[in-house]
Backbone bond lengths (Angstrom), bond angles and torsions (degrees), N, CA, C in turn:
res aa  C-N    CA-C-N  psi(-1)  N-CA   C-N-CA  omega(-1)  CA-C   N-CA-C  phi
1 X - - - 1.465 - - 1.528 109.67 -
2 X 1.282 115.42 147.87 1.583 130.77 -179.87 1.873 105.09 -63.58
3 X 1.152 102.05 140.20 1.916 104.26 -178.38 1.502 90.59 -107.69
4 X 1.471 118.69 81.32 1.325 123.67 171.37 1.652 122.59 -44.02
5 X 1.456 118.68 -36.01 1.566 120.70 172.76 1.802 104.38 -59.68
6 X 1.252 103.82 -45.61 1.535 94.44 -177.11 1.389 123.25 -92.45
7 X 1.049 125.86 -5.14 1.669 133.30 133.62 1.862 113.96 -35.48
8 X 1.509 103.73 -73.36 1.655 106.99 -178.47 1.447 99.64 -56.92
9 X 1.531 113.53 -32.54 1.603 89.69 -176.14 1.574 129.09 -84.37
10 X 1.390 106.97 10.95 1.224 128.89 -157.12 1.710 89.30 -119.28
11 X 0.811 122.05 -2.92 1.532 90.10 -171.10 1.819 88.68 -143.72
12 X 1.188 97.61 18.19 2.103 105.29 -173.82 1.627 77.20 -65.96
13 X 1.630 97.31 147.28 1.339 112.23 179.95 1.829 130.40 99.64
14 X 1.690 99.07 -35.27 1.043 100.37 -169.46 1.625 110.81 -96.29
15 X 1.609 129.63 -161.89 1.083 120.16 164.22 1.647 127.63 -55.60
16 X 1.321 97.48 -35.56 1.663 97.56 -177.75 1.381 130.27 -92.60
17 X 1.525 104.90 -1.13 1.614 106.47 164.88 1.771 97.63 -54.40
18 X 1.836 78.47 149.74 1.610 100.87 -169.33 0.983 124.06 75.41
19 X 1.455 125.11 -36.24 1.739 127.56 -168.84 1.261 119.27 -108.80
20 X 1.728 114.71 55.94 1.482 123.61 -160.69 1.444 74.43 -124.37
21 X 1.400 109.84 143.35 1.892 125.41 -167.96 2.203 74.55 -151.80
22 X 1.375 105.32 119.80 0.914 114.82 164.05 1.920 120.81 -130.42
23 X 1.119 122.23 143.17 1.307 122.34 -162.18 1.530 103.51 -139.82
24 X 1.218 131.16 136.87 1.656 144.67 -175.41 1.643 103.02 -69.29
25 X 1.689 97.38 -45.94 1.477 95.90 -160.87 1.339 86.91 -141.25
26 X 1.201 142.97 147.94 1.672 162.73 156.75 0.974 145.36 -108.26
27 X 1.221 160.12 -49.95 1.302 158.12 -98.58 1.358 135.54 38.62
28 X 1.282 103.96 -63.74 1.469 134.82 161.52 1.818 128.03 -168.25
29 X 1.639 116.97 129.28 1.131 108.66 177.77 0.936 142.98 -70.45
30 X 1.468 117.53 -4.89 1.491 157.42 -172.58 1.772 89.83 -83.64
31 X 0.872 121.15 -65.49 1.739 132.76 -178.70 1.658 91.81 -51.37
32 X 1.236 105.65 -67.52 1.719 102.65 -161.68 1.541 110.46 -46.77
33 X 1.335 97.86 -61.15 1.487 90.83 162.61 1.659 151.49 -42.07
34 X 1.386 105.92 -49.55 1.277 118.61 171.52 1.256 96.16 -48.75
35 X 1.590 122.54 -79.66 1.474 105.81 -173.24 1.831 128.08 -46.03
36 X 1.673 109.59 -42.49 1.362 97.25 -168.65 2.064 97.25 -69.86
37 X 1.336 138.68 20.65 1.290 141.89 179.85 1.551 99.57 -99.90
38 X 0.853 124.28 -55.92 1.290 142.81 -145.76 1.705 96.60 -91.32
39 X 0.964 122.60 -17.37 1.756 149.00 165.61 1.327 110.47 -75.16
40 X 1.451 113.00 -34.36 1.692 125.63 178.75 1.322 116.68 106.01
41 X 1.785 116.53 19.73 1.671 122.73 158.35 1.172 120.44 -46.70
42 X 1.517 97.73 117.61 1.479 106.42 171.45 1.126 122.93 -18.42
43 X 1.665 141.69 161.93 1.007 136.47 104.96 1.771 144.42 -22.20
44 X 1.272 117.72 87.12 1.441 131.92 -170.00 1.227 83.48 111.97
45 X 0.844 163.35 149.90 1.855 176.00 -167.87 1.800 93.41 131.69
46 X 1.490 110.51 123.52 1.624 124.75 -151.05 1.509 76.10 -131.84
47 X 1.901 116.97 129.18 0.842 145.63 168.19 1.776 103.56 -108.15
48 X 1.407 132.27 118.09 1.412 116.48 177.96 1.887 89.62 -151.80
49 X 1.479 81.89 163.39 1.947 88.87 -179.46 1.515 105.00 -130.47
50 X 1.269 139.94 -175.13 1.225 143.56 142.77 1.521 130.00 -104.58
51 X 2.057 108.15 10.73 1.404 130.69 145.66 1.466 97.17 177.43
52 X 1.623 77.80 154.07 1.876 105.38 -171.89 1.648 93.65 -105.88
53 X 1.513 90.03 164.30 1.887 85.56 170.02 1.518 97.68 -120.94
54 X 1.491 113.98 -9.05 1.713 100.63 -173.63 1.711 96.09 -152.32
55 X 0.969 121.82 70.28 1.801 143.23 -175.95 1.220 101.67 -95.17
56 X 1.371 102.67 106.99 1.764 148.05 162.41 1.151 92.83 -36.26
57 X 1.768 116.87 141.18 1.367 117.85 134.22 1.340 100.88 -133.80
58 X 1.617 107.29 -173.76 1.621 109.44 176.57 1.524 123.23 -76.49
59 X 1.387 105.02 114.52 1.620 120.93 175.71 1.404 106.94 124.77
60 X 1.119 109.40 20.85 1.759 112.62 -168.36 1.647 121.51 47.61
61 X 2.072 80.30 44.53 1.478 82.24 170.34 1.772 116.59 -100.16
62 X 1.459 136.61 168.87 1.372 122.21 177.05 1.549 122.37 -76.63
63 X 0.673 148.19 134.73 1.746 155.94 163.02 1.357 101.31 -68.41
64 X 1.533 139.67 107.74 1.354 114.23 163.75 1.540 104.30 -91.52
65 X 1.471 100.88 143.78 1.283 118.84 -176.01 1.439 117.95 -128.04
66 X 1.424 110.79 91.85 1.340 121.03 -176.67 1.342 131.13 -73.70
67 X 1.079 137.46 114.24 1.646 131.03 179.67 1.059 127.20 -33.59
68 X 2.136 112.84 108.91 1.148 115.96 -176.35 1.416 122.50 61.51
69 X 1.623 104.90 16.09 1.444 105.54 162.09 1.661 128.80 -107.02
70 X 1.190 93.34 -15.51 1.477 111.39 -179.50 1.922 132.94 -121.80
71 X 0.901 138.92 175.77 1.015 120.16 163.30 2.050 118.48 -118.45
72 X 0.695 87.84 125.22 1.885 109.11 -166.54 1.568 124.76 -114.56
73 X 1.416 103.65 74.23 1.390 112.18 168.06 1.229 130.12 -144.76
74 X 1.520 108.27 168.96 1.137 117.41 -139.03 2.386 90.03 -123.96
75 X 1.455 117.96 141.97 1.114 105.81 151.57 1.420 110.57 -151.70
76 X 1.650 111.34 145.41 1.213 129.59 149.67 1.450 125.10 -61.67
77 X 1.858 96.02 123.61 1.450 114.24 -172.51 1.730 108.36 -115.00
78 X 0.924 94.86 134.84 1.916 93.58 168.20 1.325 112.98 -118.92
79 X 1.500 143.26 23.24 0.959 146.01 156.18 2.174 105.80 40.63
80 X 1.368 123.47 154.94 1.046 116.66 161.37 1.398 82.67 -122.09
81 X 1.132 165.78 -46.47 1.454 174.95 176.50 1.797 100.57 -2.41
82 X 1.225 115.55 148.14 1.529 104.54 173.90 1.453 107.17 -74.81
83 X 1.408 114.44 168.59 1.479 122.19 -163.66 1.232 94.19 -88.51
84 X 1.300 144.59 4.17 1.250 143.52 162.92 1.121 118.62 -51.96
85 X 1.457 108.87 -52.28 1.754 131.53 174.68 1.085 109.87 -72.83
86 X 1.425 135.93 -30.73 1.355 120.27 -169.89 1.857 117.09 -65.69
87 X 0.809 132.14 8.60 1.434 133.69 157.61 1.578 106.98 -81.57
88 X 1.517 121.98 -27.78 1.440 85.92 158.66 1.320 159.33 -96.53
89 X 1.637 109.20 24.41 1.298 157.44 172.29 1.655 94.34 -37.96
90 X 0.850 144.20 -68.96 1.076 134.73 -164.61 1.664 132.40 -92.91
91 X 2.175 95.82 0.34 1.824 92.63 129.97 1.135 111.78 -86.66
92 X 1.511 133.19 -10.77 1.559 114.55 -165.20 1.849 98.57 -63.54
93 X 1.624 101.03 -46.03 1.627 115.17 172.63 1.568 115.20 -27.45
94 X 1.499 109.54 -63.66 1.309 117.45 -170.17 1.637 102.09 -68.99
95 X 1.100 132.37 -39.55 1.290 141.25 -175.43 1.506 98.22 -50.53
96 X 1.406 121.44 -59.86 1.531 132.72 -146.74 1.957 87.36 -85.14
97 X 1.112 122.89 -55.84 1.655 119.48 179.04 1.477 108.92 -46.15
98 X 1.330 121.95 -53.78 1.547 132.56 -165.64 1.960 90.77 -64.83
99 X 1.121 117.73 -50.85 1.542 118.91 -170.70 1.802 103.54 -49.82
100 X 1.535 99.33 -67.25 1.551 116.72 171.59 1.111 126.05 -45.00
101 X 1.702 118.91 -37.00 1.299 122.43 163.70 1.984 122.90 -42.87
102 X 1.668 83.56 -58.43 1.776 107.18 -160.62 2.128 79.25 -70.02
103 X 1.001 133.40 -49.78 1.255 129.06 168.16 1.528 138.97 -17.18
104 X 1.485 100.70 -64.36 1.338 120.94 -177.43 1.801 95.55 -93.72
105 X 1.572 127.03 -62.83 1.109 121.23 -157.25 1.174 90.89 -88.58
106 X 1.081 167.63 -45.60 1.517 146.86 -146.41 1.443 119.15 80.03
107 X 1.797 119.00 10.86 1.128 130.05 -168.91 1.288 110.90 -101.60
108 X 1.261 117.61 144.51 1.887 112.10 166.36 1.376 123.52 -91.82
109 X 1.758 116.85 111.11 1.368 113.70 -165.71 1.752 110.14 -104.99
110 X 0.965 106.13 161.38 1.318 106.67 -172.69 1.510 116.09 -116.55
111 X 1.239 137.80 169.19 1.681 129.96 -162.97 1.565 97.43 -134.31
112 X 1.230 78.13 133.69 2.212 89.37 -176.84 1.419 106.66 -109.66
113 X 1.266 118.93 102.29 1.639 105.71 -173.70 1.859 112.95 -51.63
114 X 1.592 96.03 137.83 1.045 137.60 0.67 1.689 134.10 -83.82
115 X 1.327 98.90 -51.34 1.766 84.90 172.97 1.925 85.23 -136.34
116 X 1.012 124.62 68.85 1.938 101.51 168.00 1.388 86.19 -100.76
117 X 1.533 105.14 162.71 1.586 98.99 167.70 1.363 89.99 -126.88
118 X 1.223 105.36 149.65 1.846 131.48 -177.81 1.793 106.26 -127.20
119 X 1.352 86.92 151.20 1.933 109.11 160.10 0.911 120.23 -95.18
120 X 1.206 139.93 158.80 1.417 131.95 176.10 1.593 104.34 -163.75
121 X 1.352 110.57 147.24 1.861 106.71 -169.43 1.632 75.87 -99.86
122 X 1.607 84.07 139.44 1.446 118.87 163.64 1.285 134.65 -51.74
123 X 2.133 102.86 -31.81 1.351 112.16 -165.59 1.832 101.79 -98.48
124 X 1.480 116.60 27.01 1.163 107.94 173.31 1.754 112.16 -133.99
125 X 1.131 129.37 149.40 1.655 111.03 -164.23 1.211 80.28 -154.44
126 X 1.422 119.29 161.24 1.593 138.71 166.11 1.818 98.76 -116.73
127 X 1.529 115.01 135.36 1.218 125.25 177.89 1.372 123.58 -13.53
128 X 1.326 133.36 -37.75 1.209 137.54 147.44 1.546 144.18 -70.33
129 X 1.625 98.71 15.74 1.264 111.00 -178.91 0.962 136.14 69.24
130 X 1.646 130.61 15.46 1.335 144.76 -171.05 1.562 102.33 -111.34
131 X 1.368 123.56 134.88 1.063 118.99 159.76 1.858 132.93 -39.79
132 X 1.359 124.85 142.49 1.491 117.25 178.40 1.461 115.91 -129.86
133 X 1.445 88.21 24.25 2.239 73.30 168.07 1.647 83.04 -159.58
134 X 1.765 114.53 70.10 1.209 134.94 143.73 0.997 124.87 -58.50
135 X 1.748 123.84 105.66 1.183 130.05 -177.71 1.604 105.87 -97.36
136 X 1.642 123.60 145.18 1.124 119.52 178.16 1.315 132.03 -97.16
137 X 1.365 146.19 115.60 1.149 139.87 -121.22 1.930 101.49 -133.98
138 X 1.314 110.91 -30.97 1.335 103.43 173.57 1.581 108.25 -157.46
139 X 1.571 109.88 139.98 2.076 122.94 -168.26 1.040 100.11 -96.94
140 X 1.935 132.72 151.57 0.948 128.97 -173.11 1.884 102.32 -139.15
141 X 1.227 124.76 108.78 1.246 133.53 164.18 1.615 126.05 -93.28
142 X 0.985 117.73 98.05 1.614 125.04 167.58 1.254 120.13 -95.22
143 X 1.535 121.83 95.87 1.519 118.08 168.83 1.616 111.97 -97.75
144 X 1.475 100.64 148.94 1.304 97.83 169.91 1.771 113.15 -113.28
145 X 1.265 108.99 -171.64 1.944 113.90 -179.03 1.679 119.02 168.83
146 X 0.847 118.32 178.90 1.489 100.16 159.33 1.313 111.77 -138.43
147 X 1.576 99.87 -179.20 1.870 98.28 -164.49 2.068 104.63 -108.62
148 X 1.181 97.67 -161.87 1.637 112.67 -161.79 1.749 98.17 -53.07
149 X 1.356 112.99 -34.53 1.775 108.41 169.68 1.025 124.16 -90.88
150 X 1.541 122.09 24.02 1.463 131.62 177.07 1.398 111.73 66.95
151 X 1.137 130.54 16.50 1.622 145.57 -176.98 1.413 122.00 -88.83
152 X 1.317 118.44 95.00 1.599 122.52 -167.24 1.404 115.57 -44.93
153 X 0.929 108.10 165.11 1.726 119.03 -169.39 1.681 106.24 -147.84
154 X 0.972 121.27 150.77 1.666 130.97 152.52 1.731 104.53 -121.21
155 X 1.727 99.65 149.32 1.301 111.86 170.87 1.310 114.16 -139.36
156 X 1.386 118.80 96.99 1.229 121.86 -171.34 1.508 117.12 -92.37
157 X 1.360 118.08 115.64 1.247 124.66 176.65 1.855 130.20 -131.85
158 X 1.576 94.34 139.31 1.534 120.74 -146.13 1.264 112.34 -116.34
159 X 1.472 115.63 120.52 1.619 101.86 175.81 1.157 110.88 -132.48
160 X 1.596 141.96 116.17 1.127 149.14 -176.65 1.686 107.90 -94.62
161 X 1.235 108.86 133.87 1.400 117.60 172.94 1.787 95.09 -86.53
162 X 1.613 99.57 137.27 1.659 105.92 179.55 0.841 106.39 -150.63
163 X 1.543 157.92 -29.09 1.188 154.49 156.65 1.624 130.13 -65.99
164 X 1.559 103.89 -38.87 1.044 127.06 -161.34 1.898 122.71 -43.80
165 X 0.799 103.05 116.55 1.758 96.07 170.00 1.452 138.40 -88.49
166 X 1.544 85.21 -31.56 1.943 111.50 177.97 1.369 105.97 -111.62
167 X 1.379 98.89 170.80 1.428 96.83 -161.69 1.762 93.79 -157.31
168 X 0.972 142.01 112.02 1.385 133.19 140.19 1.397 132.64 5.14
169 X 1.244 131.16 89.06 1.529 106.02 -177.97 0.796 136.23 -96.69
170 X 1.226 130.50 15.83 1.695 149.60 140.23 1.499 114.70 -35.66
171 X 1.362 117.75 -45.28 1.653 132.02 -172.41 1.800 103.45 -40.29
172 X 1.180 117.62 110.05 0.904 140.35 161.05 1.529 120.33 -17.53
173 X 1.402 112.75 -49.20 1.432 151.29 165.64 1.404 128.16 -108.87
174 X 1.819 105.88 84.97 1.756 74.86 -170.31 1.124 148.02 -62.59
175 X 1.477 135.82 156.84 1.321 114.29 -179.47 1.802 123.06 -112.20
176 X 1.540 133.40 -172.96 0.933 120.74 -136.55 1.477 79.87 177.62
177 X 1.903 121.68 146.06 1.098 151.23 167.85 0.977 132.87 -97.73
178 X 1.715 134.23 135.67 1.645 113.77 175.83 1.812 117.75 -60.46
179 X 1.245 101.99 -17.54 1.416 90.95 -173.25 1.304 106.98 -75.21
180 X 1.668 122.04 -45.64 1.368 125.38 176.00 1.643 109.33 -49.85
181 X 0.943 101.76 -63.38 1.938 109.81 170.38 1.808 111.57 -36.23
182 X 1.464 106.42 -49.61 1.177 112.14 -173.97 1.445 122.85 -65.85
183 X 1.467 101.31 -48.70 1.317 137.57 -152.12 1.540 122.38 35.21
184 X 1.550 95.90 60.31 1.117 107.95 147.45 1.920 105.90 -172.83
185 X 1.295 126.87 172.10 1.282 138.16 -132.40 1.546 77.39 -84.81
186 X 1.803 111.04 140.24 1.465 115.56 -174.45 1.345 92.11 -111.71
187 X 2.001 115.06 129.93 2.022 89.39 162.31 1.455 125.52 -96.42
188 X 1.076 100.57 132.82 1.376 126.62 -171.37 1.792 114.62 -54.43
189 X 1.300 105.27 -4.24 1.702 115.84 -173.54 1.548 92.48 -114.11
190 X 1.094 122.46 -26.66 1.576 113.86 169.75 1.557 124.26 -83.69
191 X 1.323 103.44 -20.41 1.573 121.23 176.79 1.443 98.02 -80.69
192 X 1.748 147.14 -57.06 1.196 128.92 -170.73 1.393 103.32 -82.89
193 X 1.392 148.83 -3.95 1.447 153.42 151.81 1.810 93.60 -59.29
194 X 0.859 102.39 -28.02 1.951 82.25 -165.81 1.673 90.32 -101.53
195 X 1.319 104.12 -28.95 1.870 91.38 -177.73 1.208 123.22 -81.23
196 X 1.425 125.77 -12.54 1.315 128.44 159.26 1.313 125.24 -76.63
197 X 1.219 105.64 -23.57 1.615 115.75 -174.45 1.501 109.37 -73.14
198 X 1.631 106.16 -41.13 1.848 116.97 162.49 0.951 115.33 -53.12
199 X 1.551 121.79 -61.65 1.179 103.12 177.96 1.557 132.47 -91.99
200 X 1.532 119.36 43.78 0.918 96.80 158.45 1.370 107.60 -115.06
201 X 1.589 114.52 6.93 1.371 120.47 177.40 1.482 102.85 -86.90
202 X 1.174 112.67 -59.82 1.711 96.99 166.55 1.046 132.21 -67.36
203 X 1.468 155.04 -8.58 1.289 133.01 110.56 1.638 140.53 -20.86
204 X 1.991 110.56 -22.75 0.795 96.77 169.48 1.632 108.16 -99.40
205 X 0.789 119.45 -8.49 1.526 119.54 -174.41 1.406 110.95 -41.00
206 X 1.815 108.74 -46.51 1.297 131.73 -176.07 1.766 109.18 -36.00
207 X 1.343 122.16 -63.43 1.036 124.73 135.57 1.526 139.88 44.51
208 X 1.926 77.73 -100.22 1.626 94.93 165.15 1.685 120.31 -85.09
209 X 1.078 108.47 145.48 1.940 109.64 -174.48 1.555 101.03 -71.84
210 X 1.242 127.03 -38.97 1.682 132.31 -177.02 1.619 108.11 -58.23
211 X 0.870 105.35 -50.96 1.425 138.52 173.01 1.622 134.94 -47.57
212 X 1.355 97.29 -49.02 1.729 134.75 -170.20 1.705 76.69 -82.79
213 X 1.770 123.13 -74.97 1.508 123.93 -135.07 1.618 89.99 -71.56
214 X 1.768 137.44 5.19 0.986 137.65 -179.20 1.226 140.66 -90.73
215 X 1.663 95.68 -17.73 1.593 126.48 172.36 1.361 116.25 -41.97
216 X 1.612 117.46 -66.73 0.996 111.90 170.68 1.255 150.41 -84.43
217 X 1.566 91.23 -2.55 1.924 97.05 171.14 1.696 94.56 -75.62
218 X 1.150 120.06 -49.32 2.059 117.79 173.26 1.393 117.06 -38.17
219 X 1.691 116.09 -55.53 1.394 101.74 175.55 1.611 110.36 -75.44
220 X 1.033 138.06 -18.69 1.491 123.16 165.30 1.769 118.06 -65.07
221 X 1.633 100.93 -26.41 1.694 91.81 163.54 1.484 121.35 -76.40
222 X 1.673 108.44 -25.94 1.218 113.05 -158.63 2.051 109.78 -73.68
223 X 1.564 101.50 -18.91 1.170 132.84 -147.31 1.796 113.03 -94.59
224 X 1.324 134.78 105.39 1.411 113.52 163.91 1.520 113.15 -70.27
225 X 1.137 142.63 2.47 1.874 146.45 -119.52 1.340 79.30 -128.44
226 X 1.636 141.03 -55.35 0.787 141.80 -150.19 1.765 137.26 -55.78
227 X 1.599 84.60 -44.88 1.538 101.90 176.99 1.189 112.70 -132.20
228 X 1.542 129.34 165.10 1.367 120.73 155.99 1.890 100.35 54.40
229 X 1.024 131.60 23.27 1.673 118.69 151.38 1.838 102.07 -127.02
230 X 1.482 70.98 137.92 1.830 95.79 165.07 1.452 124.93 -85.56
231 X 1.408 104.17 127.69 1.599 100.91 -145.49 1.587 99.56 -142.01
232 X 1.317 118.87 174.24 1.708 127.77 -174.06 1.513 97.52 -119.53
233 X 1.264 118.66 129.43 1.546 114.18 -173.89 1.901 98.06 -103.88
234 X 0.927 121.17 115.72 1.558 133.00 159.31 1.296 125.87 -90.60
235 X 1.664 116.16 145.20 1.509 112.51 -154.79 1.031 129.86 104.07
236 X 1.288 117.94 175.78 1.533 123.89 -177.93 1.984 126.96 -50.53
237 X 1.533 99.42 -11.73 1.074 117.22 -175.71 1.843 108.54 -110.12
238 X 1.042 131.35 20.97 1.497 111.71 -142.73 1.988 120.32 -69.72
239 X 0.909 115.08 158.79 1.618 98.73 -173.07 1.581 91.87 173.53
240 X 1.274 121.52 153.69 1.690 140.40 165.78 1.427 115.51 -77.54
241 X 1.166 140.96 155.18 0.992 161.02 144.11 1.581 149.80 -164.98
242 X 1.182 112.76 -154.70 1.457 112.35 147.99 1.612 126.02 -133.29
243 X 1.175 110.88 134.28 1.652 109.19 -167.06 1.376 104.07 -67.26
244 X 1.892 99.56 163.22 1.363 98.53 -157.02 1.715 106.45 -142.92
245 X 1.184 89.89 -2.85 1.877 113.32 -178.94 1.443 111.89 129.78
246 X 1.275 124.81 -169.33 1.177 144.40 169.26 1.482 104.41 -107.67
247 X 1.965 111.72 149.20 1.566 123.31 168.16 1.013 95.58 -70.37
248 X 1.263 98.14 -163.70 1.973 126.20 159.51 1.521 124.51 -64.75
249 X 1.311 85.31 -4.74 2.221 92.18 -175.00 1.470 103.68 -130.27
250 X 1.443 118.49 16.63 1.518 123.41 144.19 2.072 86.44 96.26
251 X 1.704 116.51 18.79 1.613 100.70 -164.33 1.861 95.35 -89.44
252 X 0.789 97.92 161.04 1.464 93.28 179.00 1.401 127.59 -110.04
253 X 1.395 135.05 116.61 1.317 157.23 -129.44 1.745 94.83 -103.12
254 X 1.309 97.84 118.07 1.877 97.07 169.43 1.445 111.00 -135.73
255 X 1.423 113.88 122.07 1.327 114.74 177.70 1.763 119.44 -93.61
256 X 1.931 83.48 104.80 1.746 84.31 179.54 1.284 121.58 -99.03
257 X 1.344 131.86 -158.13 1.294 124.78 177.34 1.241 129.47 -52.29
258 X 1.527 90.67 -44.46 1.922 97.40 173.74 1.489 115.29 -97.84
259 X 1.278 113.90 38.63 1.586 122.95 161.94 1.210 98.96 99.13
260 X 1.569 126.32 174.01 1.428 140.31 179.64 1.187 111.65 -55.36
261 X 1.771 102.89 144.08 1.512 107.23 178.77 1.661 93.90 -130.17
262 X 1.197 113.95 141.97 1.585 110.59 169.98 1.635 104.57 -110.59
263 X 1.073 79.57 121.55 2.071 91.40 162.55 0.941 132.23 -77.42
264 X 1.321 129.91 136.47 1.643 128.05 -164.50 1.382 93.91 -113.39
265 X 1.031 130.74 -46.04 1.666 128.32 -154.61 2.167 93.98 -155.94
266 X 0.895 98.54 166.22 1.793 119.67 153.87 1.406 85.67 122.06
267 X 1.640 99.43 -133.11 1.398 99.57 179.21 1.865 110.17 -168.12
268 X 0.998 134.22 162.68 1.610 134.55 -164.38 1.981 113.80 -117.04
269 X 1.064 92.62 169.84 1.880 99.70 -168.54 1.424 88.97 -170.84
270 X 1.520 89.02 135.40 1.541 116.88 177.78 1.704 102.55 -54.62
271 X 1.463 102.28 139.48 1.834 108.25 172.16 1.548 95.15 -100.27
272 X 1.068 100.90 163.12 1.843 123.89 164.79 1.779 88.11 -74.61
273 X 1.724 90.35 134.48 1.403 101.23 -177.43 1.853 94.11 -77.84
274 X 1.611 118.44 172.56 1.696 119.25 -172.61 1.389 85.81 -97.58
């Protein structure tokens, strides 16, 4: 369980002193939030549980969120950044988890466009140098809306598997724990102290224009997914290829047989190399 006194005392000073909303059991923190935003919650106001019973991920897929196995939260962003930028909020997300990750666990995570972050052992590579038995370790949901003064909001919400031992094997993607990754017990109060603290620095980055046009050259370093891997496109777009970078609006470029396709939205999975 979370030691809420040493949380507030840990974070006195910053944006989120005071605005820690903690819950045993939830639904979803993504939900809690939206509403307490849309109510007129601050900016940095941290929605988190110690289990969900119905945890969002991206595509209206489920998050399972096991009791006291994971970490599950949710925060309200108000960006000052122009709304131009605010679509790239959710690499800033993946940016700020992957930081917090290597932080708390000591592990090296990797970013799957768009923002999942995965593990992957080092000592295995497919001809193009990308890892191939990427396990996925933490989901990233960013909704946006606005509240009772018509004033936009973002709510970015993050769920890292950290306890976990079992795993589903149906999952599409397998998944994988910091502790297993670590191998040894990760704390879960030092991991959402370091993931809020990312993201509220990368949220502010947005901000600055030097800064903002930097996002995506970082997640293409941060990223094996990006370039040079052969991949399965899922979604509204679906098609084979091999990735080829990101545009100017963070979509991601795959050159398939019948020439480039840019992706706007869905999401990608490693192919069996031919």
């Amino acid at each position: 369980m979370f030691d809420l006194a040493a949380l507030e005392a840990e974070l006195a000073g910053t944006i989120f002193a005071g605005k820690l909303h903690f819950s045993a059991v939830t639904d979803s923190t993504n939900t809690d939030a939206m509403a307490a935003a849309r109510a007129g919650a601050a900016h940095g106001t941290v929605c988190f549980a110690d289990a969900q019973l119905a945890g969002r991920g991206r595509g209206g897929h489920a998050w399972l969120s096991v009791a006291g196995e994971g970490l599950y939260v949710s925060v309200v962003l108000r960006p000052t950044a122009p709304s131009s930028r605010w679509p790239l909020l959710p690499f800033c997300a993946g940016l700020a988890a992957m930081e917090a990750i290597r932080e708390a666990a000591g592990v090296v995570p990797d970013l799957r466009w768009p923002n999942d972050v995965l593990i992957s052992s080092p000592q295995k590579s497919n001809p193009l140098g990308s890892p191939i038995d990427a396990k996925k370790v933490c989901g990233i949901l960013v909704e946006a809306g606005t509240d009772v003064k018509a004033v936009g909001f973002a709510v970015a919400g993050i769920g890292i598997n950290v306890h976990q031992r079992e795993f589903d094997g149906e999952l599409a993607t397998p998944a994988t724990s910091l502790d297993l990754e670590a191998g040894r017990r990760v704390s879960r109060q030092k991991l959402l102290v370091c993931l809020i603290k990312s993201l509220q620095r990368e949220a502010e980055s947005l901000a600055e224009e030097a800064a903002a046009k930097r996002i995506l050259a970082r997640v293409g370093e941060a990223s094996t997914w990006i370039r040079g891997r052969k991949v399965d496109v899922h979604g509204p777009q679906p098609c084979s290829g091999v990735t080829a970078g990101l545009d100017e609006h963070g979509f991601l470029k795959v050159e398939t047989a019948n020439g480039l396709v840019t992706v706007q939205t869905g999401g990608i999975r490693a192919a069996e190399m031919d």
